[in-house]
N, C-alpha and C positions, 0 to 999 in steps of 0.2 A: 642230560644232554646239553642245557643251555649252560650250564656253569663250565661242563666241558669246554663249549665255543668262548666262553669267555676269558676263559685263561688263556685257550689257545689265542686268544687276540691281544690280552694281555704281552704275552711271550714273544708275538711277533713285533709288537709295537717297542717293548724293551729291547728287544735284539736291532731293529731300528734303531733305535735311540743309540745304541751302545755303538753301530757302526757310523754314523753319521760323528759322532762324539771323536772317534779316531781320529774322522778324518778331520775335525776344525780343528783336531791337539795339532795333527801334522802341520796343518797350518801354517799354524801359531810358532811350530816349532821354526817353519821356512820364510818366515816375515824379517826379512833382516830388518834393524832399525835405521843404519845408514849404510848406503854403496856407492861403493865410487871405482870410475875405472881408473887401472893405477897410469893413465896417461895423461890424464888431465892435472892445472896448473890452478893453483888457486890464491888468490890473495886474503889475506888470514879475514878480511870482514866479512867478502863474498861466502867462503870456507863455512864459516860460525851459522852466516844465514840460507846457507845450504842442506847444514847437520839437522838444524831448526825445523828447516820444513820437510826433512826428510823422515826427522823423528816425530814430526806432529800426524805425515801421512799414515806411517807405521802405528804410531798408537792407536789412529783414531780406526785404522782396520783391523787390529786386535780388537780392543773396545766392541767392533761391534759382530768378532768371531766369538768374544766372551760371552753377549747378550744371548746366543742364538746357544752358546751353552748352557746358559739360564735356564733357557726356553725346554730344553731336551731335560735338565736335570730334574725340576718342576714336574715334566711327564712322567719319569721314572718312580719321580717320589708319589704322587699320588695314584699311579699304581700300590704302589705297597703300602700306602695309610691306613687303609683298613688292618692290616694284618702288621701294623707294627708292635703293639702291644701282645699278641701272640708269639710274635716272635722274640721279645725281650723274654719272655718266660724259658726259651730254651738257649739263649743269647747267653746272659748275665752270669747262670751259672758256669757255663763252658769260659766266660770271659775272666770270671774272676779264679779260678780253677790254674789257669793260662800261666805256665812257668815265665813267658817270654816277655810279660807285660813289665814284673820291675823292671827288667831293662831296655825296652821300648819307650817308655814313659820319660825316661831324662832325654835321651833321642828327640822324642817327637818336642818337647818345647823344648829344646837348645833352639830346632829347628822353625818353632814356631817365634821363638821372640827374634832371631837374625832374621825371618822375613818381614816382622813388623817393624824393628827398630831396625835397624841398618838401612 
């Protein structure tokens, strides 16, 4: 019965995690970096020191919509630390079995080195 309750408490807390996680993506998604109403006049220095502090407000409240995804990922993951190596055992084989991986794998780092270097 207790391990019962603790999964169920587990489940409930991941399912937390995973709803609160949507909504800081949505966010993140709705943070523009600079707005401007198309009626206003700027002269090019004003313009530059306006983008400036528009994109430093924007960052720094990403930055700390990021953190608070730390925060929740952290939760998630130490939920399943215990049972990661049990699950690598039913994992690895289905993974390497996987027709779809040679071709995911040049995918996923095209995609990993355009977000580092670029």
């Amino acid at each position: 019965m207790i391990a019962k309750k603790v999964l169920q408490d587990f489940l409930t807390t991941y399912k937390n995690c995973n709803l609160n996680l949507v909504k800081i993506m949505e966010k993140i998604c709705d943070t523009p970096l600079i707005e401007f109403d198309i009626y206003n006049v700027f002269e090019i220095k004003v313009l530059r020191e306006t983008i400036r502090n528009m994109e430093s407000a924007a960052v720094t409240k990403i930055l700390d919509m990021y953190k608070e995804v730390v925060v929740y990922v952290i939760i998630v993951y130490e939920g399943f630390e215990p049972y990661i190596g049990q699950s690598r055992i039913h994992t690895v084989p289905n993974f390497t079995k996987s027709v779809l991986i040679p071709f995911a794998m040049p995918i996923i780092c095209d995609s990993l080195y355009t977000l580092f270097y670029m």
